[in-house]
C-alpha positions as CSV (number, residue, x, y, z in Angstrom):
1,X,22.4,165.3,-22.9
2,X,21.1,168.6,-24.3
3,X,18.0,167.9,-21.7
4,X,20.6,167.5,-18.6
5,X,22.4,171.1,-20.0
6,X,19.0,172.6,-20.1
7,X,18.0,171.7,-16.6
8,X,21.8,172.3,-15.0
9,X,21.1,175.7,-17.0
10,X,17.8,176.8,-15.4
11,X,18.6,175.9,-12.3
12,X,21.8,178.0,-11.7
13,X,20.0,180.9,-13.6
14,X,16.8,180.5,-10.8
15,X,19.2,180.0,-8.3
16,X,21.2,183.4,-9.0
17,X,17.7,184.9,-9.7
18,X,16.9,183.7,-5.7
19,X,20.3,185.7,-4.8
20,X,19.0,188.7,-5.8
21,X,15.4,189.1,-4.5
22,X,15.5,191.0,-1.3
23,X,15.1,189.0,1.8
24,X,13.6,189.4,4.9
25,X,10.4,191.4,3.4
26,X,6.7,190.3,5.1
27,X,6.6,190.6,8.6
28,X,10.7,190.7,9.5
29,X,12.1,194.0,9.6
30,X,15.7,194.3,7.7
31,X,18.4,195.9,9.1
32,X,19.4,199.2,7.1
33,X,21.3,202.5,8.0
34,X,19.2,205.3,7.8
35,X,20.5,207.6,10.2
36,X,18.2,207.8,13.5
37,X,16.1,205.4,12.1
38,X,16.1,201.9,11.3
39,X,14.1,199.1,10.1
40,X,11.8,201.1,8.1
41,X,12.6,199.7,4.3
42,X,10.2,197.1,3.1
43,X,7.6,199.3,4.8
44,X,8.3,203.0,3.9
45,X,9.7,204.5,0.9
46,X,11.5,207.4,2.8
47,X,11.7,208.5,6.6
48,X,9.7,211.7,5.5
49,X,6.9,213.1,3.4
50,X,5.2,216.0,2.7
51,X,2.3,214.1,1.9
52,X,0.4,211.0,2.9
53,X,1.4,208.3,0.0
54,X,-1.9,207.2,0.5
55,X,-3.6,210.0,0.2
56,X,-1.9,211.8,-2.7
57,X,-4.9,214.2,-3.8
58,X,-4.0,215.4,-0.2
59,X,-2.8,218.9,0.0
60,X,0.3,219.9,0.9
61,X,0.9,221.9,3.8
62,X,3.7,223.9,4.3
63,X,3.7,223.7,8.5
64,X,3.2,219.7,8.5
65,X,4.8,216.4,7.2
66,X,4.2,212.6,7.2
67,X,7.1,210.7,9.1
68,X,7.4,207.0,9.2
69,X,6.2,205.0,12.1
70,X,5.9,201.2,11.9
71,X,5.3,201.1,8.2
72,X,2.7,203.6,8.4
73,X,2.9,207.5,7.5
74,X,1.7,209.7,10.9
75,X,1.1,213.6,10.2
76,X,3.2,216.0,12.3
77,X,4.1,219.1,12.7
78,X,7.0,220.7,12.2
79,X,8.5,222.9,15.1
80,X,7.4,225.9,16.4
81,X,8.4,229.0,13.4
82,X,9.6,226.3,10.6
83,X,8.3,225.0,8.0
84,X,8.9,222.1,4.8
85,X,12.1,223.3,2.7
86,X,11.1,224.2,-0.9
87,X,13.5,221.4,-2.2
88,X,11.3,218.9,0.4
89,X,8.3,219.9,-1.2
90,X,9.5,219.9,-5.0
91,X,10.8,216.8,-5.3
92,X,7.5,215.4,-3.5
93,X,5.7,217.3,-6.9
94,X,8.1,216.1,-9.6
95,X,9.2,213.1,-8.9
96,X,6.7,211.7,-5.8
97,X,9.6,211.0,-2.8
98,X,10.2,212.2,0.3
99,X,13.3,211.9,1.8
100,X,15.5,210.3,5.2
101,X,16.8,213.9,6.6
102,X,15.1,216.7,8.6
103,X,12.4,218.2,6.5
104,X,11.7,221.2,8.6
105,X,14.4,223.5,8.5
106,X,12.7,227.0,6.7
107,X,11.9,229.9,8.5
108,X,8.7,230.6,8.6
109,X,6.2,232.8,10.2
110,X,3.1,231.0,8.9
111,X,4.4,228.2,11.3
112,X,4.5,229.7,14.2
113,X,2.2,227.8,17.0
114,X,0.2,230.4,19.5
115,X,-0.2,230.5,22.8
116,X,-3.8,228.9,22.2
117,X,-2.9,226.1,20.2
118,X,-0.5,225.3,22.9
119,X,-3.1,225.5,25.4
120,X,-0.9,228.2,27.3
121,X,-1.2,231.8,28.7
122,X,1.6,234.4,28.2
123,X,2.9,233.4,31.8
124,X,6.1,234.8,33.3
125,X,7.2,233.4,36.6
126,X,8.0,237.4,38.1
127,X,8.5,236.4,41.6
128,X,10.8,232.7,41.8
129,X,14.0,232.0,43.5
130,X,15.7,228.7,42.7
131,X,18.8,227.2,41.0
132,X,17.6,224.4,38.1
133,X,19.5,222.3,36.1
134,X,18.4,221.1,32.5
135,X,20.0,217.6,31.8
136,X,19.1,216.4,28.3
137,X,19.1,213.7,26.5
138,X,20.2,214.2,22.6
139,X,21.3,210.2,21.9
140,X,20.6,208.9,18.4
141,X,17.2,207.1,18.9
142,X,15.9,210.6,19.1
143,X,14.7,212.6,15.2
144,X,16.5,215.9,15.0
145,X,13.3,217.3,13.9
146,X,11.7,216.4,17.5
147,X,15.7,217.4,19.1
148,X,14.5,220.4,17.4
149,X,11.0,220.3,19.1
150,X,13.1,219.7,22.5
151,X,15.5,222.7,21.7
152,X,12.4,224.9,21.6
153,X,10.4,223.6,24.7
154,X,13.7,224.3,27.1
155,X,13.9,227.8,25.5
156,X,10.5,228.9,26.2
157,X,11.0,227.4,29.4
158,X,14.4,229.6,29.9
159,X,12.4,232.7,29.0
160,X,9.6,232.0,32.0
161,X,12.0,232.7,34.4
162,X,13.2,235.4,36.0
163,X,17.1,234.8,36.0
164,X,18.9,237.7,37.7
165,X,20.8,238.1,41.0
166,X,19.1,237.3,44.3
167,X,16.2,235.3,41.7
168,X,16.6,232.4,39.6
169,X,19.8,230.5,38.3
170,X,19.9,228.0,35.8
171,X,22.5,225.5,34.5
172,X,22.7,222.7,31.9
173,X,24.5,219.8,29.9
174,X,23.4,217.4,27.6
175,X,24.6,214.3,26.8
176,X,24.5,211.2,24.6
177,X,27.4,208.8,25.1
178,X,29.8,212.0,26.0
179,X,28.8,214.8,27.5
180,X,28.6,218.4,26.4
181,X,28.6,221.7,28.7
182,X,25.9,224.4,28.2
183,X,25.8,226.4,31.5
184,X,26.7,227.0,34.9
185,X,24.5,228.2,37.3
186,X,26.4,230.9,38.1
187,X,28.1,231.6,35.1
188,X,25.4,233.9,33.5
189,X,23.4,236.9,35.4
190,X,21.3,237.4,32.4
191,X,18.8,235.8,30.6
192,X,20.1,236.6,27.1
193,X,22.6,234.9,27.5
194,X,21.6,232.1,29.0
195,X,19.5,232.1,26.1
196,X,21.9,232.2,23.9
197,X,24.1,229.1,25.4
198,X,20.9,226.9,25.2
199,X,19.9,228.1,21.8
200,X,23.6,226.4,20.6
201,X,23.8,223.2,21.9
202,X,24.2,220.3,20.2
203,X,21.3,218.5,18.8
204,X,23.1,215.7,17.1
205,X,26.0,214.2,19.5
206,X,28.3,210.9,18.3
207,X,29.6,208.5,19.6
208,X,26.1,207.1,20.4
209,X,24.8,206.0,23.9
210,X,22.7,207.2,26.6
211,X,25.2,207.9,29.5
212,X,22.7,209.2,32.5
213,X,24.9,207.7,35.0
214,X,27.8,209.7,33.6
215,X,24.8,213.3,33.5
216,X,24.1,212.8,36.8
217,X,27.3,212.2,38.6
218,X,28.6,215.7,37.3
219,X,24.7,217.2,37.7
220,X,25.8,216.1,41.6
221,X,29.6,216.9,42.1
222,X,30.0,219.6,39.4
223,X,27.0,221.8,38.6
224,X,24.8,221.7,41.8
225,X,28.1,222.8,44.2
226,X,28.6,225.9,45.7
227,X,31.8,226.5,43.4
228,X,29.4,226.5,40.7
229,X,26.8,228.8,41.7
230,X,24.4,226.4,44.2
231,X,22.7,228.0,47.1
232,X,21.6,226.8,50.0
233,X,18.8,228.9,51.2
234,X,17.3,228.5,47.6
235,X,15.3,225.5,46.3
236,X,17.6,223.1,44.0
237,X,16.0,221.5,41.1
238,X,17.1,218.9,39.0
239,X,14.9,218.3,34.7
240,X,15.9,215.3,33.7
241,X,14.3,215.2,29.7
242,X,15.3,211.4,28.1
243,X,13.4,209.2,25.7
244,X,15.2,205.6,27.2
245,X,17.0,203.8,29.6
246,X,20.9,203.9,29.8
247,X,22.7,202.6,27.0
248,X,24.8,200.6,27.9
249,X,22.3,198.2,29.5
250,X,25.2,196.8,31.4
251,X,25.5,200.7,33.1
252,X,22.2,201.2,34.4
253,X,23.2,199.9,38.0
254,X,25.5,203.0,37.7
255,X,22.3,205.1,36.8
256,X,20.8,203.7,39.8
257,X,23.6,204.5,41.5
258,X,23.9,208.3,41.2
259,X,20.4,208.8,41.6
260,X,20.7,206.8,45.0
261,X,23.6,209.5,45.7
262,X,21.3,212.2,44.9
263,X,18.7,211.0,47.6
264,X,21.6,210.8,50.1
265,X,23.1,213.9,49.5
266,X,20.4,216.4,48.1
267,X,17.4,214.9,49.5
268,X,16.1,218.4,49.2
269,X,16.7,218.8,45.3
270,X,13.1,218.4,43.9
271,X,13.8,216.1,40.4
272,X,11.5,215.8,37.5
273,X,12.3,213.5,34.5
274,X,10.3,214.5,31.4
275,X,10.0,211.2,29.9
276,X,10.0,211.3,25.5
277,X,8.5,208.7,23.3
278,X,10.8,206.7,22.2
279,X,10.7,206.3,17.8
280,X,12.9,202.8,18.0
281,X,10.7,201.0,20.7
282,X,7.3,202.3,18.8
283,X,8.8,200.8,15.8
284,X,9.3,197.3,17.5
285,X,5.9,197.1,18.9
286,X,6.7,198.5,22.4
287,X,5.0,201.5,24.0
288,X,7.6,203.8,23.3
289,X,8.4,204.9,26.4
290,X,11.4,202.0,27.7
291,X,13.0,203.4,30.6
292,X,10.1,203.9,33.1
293,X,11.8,202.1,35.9
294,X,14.7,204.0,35.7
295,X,12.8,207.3,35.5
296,X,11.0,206.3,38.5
297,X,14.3,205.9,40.7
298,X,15.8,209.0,38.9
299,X,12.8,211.0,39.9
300,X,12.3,212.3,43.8
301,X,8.7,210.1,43.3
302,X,7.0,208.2,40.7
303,X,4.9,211.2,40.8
304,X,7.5,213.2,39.4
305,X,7.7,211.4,35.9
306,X,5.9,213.0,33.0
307,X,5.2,210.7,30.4
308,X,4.1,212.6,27.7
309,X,2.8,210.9,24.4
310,X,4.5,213.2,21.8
311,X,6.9,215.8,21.5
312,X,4.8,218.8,20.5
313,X,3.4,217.8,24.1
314,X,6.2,219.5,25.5
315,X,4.0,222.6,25.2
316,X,1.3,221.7,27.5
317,X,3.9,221.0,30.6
318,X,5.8,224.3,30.6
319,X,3.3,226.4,32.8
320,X,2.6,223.0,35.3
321,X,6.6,222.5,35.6
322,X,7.1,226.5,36.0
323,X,4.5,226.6,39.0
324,X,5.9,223.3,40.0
325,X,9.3,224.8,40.1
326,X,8.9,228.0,41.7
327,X,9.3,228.9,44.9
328,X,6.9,232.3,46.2
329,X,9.2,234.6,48.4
């Protein structure tokens, strides 16, 4: 009897013991809430590090972190004229953890990328006549560190142009599953302040989605009208940046859609997509960049789609889209 307890005994005791132990480690991913990113736990400690975990002799520098990427720590850098937080950095020295937020959010002049590290000359479009509009993508599956990264690429490429009466115009939105209002075309004559709109939009934008039907339907009917500052004897361009496809899935016919209406009713608007890697689809084992086919449509040519690899490749396109862009007088 005693020998029948026992057994009844150990075996509930293993079977709670069996509750507890974590499942789905190996090879299956678990599902966890960790803001922008999933699926990382069982792999990674923390989103971000200052330093490689398996490198820790490693010094620490002040311009660069480690993020998580498929259960392996990738070095990056942070964005142009910010660097690691001090409270980033000295809980990596006392206690050896990184953390699941935006490590990159101190000034700093130290991280400041040049001209030639981008691979750039000090180029100013002085002579270019056109109206652009900047549609962006800021959905969830992208990092606000590379949002950030993003944030700075459309401001340099703001400052390139000449935007004063009789020369360039440029409007904008961005969107996620809503969508957010930056700039007319005509509502600014000056750069500074169209500067200034673009230097405040959102980075971050909930509910999430990735509504480019809903972008380009107003890109068409509201920001590239006359009303709203488009002119016809000027060159119309439409900069599609997105890391995806439309999200909903079940809306991407509507995608399709608008940029069909776009062929049929601005067949003369030149439009580039800028296409972003995509963290989520790296993570599962896909190339990162999922929405190809739709950027291809989107686009006036499959020419027109820049894939680029990483974000701080947004630096090597801004004199190619520039030139691109511009019309000569």
């Amino acid at each position: 009897m005693y020998f029948t307890i026992h057994v009844v005994l150990l075996l509930a005791l293993s079977a709670t013991a069996l509750g507890r132990l974590p499942k789905n480690r190996g090879h299956t991913l678990p599902s966890i809430n960790l803001g922008d990113d999933s699926n990382i736990e069982g792999y990674c400690s923390t989103l971000y590090s200052p330093n490689s975990p398996h490198n820790i002799t490693e010094k620490i520098h002040p311009c660069y972190y480690y993020r998580c990427y498929n259960g392996n720590y990738i070095r990056n850098r942070c964005p142009d004229g910010l660097g690691l937080s001090n409270a980033f950095i000295k809980k990596w020295s006392k206690k050896g953890k990184g953390r699941n937020s935006n490590p990159c959010y101190k000034p700093s002049s130290k991280c400041r990328i040049t001209l030639k590290e981008k691979g750039l000359i000090d180029y100013e479009t002085t002579i270019c006549g056109i109206d652009i509009m900047i549609v962006i993508d800021v959905s969830c599956s992208i990092d606000e560190v590379d949002q950030m990264k993003v944030k700075q690429f459309v401001n340099r490429l703001v400052k390139v142009f000449p935007i004063k009466p009789g020369f360039t115009q440029l409007g904008g939105l961005v969107y996620s599953k809503d969508i957010e209002h930056v700039t007319y075309l005509n509502e600014f004559v000056t750069r500074r302040k169209v500067l200034e709109r673009f230097a405040n939009y959102p980075i971050t934008m909930k509910p999430c989605g990735t509504s480019t039907f809903a972008a380009l339907e107003l890109a068409r009917t509201v920001y590239f009208t006359e009303k709203n500052g488009r002119r016809p004897n000027k060159k119309g361009v439409i900069l599609v940046l997105t890391d995806g496809y439309t999200n909903p899935i079940g809306r991407q016919n509507d995608t399709l859609y608008q940029a069909a209406m776009l062929d049929a009713e601005m067949p003369e608007v030149q439009r580039t997509v800028i296409g972003l890697p995509n963290i989520r689809q790296e993570e599962r084992g896909n190339r990162g960049k999922d929405g190809v086919a739709e950027w291809s449509k989107i686009a006036s040519s499959p020419n027109d789609v820049l894939n680029l690899d990483t974000f701080d490749a947004l630096y090597d396109i801004i004199d190619d889209i520039t030139r691109k862009s511009c019309e000569i007088l």
